[in-house]
Structures are given as structure tokens and as C-alpha cells.
N, CA, C and O of each residue as an XYZ file, in Angstrom:
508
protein
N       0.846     -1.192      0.000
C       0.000      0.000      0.000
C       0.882      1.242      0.000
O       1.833      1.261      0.781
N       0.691      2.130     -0.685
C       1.070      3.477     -1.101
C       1.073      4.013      0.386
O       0.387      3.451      1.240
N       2.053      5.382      0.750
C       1.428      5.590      1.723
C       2.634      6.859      1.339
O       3.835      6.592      1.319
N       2.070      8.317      1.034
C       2.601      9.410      1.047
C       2.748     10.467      2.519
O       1.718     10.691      3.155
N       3.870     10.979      2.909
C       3.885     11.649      4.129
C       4.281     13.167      3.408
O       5.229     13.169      2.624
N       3.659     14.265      3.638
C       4.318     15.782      3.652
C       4.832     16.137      5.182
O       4.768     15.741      6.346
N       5.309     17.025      4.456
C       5.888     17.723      6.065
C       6.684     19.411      5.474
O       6.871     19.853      4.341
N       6.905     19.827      6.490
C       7.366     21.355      6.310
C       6.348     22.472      6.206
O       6.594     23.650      5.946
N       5.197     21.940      6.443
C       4.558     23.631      5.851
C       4.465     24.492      7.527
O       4.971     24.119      8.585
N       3.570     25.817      7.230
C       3.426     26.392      8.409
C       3.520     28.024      7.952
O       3.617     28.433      6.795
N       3.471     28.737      9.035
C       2.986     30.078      8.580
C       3.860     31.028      8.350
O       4.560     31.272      9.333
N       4.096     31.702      7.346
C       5.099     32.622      6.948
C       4.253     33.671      6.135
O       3.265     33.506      5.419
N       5.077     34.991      6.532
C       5.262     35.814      6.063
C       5.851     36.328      4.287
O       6.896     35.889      3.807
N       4.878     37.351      3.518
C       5.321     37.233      2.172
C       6.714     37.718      2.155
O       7.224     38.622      2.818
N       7.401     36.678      0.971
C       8.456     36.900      0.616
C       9.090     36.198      1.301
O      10.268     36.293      0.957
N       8.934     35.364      2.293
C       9.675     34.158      2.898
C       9.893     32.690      1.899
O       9.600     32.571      0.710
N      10.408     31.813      2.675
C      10.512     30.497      2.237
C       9.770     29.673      3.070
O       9.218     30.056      4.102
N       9.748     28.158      2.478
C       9.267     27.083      3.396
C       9.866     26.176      1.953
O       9.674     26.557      0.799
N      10.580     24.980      2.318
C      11.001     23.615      1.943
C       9.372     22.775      2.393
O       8.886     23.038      3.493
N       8.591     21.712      1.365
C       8.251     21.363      1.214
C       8.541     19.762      1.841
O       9.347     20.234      2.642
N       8.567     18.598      2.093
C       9.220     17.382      1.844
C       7.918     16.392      1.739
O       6.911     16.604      2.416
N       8.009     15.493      0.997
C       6.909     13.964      1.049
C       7.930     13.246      1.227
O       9.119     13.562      1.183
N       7.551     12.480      1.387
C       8.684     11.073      2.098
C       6.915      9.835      1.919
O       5.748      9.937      2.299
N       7.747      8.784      1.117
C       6.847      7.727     -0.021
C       7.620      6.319      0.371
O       8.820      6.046      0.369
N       6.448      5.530      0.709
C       6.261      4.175      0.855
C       5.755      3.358      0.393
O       4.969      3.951     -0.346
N       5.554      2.086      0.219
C       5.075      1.294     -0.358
C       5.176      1.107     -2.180
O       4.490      0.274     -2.772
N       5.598      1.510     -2.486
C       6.263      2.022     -4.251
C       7.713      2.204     -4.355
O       8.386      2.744     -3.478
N       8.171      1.738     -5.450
C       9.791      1.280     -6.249
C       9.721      2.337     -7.025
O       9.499      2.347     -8.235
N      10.069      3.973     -5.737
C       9.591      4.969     -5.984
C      10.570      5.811     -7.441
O      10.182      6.803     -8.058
N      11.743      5.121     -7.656
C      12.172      5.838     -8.926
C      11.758      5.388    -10.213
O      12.443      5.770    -11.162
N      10.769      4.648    -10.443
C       9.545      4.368    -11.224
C       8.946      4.964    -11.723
O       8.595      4.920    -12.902
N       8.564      6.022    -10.500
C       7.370      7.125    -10.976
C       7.590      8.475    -11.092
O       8.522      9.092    -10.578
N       6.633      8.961    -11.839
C       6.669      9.885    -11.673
C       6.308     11.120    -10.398
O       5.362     10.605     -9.802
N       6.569     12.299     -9.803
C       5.878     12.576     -8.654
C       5.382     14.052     -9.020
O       5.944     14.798     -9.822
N       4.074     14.372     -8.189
C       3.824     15.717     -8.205
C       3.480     16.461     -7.068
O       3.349     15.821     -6.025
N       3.284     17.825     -7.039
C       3.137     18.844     -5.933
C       1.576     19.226     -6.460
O       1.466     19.800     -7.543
N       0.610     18.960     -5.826
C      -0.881     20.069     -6.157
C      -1.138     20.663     -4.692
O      -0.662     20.325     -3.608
N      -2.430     22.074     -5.172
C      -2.668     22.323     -3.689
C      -3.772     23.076     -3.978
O      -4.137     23.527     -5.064
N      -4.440     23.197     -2.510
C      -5.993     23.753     -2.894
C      -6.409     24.422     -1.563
O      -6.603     23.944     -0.445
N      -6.491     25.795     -2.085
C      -6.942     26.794     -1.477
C      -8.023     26.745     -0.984
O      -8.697     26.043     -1.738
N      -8.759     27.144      0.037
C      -9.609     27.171      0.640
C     -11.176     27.812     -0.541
O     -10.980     28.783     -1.273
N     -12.751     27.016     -0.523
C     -13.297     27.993     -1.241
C     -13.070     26.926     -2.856
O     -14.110     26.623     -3.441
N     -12.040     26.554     -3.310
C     -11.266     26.479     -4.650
C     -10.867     25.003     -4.829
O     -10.672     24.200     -3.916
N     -10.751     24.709     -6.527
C     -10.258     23.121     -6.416
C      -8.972     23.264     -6.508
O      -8.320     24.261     -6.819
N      -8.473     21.692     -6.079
C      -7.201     21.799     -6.273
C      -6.036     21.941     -7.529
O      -6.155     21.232     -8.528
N      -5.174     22.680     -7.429
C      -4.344     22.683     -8.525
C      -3.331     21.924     -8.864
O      -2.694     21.104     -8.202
N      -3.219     22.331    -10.150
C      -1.328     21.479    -10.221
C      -0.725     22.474     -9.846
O      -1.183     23.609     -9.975
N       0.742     22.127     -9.163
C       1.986     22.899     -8.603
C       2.711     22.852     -9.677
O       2.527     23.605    -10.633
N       3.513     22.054     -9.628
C       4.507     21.203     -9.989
C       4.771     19.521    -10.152
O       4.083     18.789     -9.441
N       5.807     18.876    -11.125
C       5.514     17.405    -11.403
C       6.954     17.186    -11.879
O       7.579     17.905    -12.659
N       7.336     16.163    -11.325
C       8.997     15.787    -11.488
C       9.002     14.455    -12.387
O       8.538     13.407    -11.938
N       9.541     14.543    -13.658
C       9.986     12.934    -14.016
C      10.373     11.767    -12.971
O      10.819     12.239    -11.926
N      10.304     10.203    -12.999
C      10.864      9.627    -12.103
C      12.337      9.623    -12.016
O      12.734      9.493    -10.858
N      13.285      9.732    -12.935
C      14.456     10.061    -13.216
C      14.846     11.155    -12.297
O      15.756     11.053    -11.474
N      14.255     12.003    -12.442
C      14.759     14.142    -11.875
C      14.861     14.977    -13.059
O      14.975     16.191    -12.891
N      14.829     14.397    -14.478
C      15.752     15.076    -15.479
C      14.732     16.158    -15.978
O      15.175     17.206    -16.449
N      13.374     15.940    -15.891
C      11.772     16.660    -16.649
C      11.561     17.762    -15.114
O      11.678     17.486    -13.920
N      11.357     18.523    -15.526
C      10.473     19.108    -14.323
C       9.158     20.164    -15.398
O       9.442     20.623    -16.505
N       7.950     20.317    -14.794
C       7.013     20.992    -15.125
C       6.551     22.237    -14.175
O       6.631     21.912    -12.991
N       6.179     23.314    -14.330
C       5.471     23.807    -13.382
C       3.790     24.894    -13.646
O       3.309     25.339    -14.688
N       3.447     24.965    -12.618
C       2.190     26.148    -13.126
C       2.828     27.158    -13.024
O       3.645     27.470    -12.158
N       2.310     27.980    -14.340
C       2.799     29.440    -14.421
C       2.944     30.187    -13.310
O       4.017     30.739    -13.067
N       1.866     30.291    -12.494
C       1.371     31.322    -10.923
C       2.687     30.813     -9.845
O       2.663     31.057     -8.639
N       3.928     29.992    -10.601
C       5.174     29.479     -9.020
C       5.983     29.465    -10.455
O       6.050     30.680    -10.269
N       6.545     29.292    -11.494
C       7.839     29.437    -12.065
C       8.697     30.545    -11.645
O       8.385     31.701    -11.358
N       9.565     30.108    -11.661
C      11.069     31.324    -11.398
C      10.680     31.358     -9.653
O      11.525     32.030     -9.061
N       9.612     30.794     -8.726
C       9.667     30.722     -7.678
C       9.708     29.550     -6.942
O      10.193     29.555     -5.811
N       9.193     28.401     -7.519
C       9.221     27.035     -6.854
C       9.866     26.500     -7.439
O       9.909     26.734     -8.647
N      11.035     25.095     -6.602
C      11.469     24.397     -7.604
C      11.581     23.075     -7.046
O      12.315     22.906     -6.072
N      10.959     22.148     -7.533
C      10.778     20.544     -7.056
C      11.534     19.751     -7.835
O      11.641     19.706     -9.060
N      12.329     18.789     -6.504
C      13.467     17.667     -7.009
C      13.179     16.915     -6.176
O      12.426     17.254     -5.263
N      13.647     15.821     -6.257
C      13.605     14.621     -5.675
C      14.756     13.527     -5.190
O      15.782     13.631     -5.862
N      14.796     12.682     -4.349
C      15.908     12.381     -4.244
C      15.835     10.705     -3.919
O      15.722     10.269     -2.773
N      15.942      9.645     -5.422
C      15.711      8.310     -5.114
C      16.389      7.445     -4.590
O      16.276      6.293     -5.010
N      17.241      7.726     -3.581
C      18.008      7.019     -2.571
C      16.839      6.985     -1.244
O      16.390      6.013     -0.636
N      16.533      8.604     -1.065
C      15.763      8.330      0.046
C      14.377      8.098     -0.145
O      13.636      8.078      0.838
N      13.888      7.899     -1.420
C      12.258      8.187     -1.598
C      11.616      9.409     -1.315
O      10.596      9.369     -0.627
N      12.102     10.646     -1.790
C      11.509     11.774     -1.260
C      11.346     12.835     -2.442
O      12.006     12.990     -3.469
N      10.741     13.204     -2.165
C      10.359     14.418     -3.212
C      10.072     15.674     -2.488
O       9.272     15.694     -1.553
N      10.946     17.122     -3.052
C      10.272     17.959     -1.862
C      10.074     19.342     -2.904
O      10.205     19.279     -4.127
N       9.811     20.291     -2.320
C       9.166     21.709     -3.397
C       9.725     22.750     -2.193
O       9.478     22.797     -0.988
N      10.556     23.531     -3.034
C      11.501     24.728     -2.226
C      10.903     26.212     -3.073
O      11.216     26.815     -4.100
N       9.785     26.385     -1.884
C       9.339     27.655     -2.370
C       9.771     29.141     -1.553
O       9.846     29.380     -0.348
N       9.957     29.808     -2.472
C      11.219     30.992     -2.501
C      10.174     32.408     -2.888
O       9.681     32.328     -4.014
N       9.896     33.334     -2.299
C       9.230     34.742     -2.785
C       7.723     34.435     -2.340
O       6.776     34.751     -3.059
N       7.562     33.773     -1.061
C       5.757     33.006     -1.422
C       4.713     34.705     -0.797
O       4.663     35.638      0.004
N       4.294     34.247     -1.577
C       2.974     35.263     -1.808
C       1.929     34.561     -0.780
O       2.000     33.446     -0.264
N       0.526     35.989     -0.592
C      -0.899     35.607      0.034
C      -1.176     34.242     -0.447
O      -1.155     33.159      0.139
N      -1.591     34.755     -2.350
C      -2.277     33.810     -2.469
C      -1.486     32.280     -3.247
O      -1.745     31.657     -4.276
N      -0.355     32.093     -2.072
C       0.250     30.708     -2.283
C      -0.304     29.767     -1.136
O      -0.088     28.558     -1.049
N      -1.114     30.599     -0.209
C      -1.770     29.637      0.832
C      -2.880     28.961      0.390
O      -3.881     29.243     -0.268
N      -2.192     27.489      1.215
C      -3.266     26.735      0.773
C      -2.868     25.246      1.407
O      -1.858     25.288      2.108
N      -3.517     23.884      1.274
C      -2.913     22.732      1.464
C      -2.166     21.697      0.098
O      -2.633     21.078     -0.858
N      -1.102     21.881      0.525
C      -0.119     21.247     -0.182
C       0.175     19.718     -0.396
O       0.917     18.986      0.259
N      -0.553     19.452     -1.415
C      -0.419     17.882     -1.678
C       0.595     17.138     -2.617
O       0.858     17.569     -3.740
N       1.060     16.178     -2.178
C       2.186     15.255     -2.483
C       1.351     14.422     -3.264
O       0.186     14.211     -2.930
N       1.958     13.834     -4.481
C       0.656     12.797     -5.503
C       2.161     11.697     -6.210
O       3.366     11.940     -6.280
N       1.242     10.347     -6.672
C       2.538      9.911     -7.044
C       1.606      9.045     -8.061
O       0.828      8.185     -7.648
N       1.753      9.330     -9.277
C       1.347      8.473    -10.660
C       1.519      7.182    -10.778
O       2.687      6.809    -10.890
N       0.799      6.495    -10.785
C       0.249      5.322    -10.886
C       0.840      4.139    -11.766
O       0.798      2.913    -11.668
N       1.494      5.162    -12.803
C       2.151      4.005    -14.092
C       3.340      4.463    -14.193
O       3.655      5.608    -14.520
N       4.241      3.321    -13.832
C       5.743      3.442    -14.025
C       6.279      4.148    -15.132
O       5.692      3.738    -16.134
N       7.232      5.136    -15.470
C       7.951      5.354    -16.134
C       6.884      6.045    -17.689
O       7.027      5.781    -18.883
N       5.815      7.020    -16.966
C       4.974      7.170    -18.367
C       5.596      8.384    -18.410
O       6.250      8.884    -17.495
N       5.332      8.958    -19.736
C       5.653      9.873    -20.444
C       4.895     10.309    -21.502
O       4.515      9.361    -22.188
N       4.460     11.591    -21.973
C       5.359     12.694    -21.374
C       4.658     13.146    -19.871
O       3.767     12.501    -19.319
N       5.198     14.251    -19.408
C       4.330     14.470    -17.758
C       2.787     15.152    -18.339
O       2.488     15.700    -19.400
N       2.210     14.909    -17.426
C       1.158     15.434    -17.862
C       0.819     15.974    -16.647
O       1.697     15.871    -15.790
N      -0.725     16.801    -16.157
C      -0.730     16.716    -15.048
C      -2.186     15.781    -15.446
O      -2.661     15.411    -14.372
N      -2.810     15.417    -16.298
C      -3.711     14.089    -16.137
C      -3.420     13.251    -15.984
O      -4.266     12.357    -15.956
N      -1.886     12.901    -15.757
C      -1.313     11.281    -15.405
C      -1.466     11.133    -14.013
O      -1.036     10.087    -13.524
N      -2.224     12.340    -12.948
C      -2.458     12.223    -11.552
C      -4.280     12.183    -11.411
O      -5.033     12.152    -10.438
N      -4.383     12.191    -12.098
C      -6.316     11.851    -12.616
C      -6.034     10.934    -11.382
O      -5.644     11.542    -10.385
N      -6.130      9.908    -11.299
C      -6.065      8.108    -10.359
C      -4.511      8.002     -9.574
O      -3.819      6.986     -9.500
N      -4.271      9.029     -9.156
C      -2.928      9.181     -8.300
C      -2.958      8.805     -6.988
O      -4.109      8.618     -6.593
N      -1.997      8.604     -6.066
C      -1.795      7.952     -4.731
C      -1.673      9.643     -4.261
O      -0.859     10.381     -4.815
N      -2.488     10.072     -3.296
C      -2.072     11.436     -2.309
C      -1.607     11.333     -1.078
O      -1.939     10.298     -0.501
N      -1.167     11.826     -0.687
C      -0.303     12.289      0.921
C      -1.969     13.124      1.551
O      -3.032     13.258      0.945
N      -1.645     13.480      2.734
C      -2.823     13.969      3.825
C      -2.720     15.605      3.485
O      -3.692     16.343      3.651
N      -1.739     15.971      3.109
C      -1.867     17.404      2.917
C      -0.739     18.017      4.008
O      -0.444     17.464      5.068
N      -0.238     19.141      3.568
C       0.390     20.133      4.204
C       0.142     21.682      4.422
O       0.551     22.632      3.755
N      -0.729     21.649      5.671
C      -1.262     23.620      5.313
C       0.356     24.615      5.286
O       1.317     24.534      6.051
N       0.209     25.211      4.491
C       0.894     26.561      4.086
C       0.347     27.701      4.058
O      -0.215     28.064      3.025
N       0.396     28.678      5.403
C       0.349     30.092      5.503
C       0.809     30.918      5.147
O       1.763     31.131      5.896
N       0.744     32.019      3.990
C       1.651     33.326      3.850
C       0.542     34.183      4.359
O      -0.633     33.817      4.379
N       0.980     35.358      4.774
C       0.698     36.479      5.139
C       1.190     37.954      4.512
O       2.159     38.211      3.799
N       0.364     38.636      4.943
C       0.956     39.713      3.769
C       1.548     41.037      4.663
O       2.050     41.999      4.082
């Protein structure tokens, strides 16, 4: 059984940071592919960001380029999102997702349609 953990979020001030981390079980996690979504209160959830299983692809949503940047690291099974300049409206709960089919391509963010999720991570900015 799949079993995704986040960790790192919490309340900051704009223009701060917060490191992201999931930490992933149950999956022969350099297989897959992984992603970052999150969903604001009120709102559905979005795509963040989405890492090849390799590290070599990265994708992101326009509203975090040049500010977020997600890597991963398949020694330890972890995937984390290092967000840098965070804004109001970057608050929200931060979900860890991990695609279902080994080694697909290209990224999509519909390849997390039927994805494994983590519990969420709230993230506060303030203004």
C-alpha cells in the first residue's frame, strides 16, 4: 500500500521560504513519476509542480515558475518543493501525488487523474 507523508509547511510571512518534503512508501519509488498540487480554501485543487521519475523533466504552473522548484531524491524516496518569494495567495494545502504508471511519459498533469495522495500540508503566507 502506497502511503505518502508531507511535512514542512506552516505560517510565513510574504516573501519568505518554506522547503516542502513527502517522504513515499510502499512504491519502487524511482519508477514514478511525482507531483506537488494544492488547494486553497473555497477552490479546487491545482497542479503545482511534477517531477519525471528520473529528476531530469520538471514541469510547473505558471502562478510558481522562477519561484518554486521541485526535485527529488531516489536514494531516500523523497520528493520535496523549495518555495522561494511566497505570496498571500500561495496559501493553501499542499499535496504530495505519485502516478500510478511506471515510467509514463510525457508528464502530464492528467497522469495524476487516479494518483496515490499524501494527507496534505497547510501553508500560511501572510501579507
Amino acid at each position: 500500500q502506497v502511503q505518502l507523508v508531507e511535512s514542512g509547511g506552516g505560517l510565513v510571512q510574504a516573501g519568505d521560504s518554506l522547503r516542502l518534503s513527502c517522504a513515499a512508501f510502499g512504491l519502487s519509488f524511482s519508477r514514478y513519476s511525482m507531483g506537488w498540487f494544492r488547494q486553497a480554501p473555497g477552490k479546487e485543487r491545482e497542479f503545482v509542480a511534477t517531477i519525471s521519475w528520473s529528476g531530469g523533466v520538471t514541469n510547473y504552473a505558471d502562478s510558481v515558475k522562477g519561484r518554486f522548484t521541485i526535485s527529488r531524491d531516489n536514494r531516500k524516496n523523497t520528493v520535496s518543493l523549495q518555495m522561494n518569494s511566497l505570496k498571500p495567495e500561495d496559501t493553501a494545502v499542499y499535496y504530495c501525488a505519485a502516478d500510478r504508471l511506471t515510467h509514463r511519459w510525457p508528464l502530464s498533469t492528467q497522469n495524476y487523474a487516479n494518483a496515490d495522495w499524501g494527507q496534505g500540508t497547510q501553508v500560511t503566507v501572510s501579507s
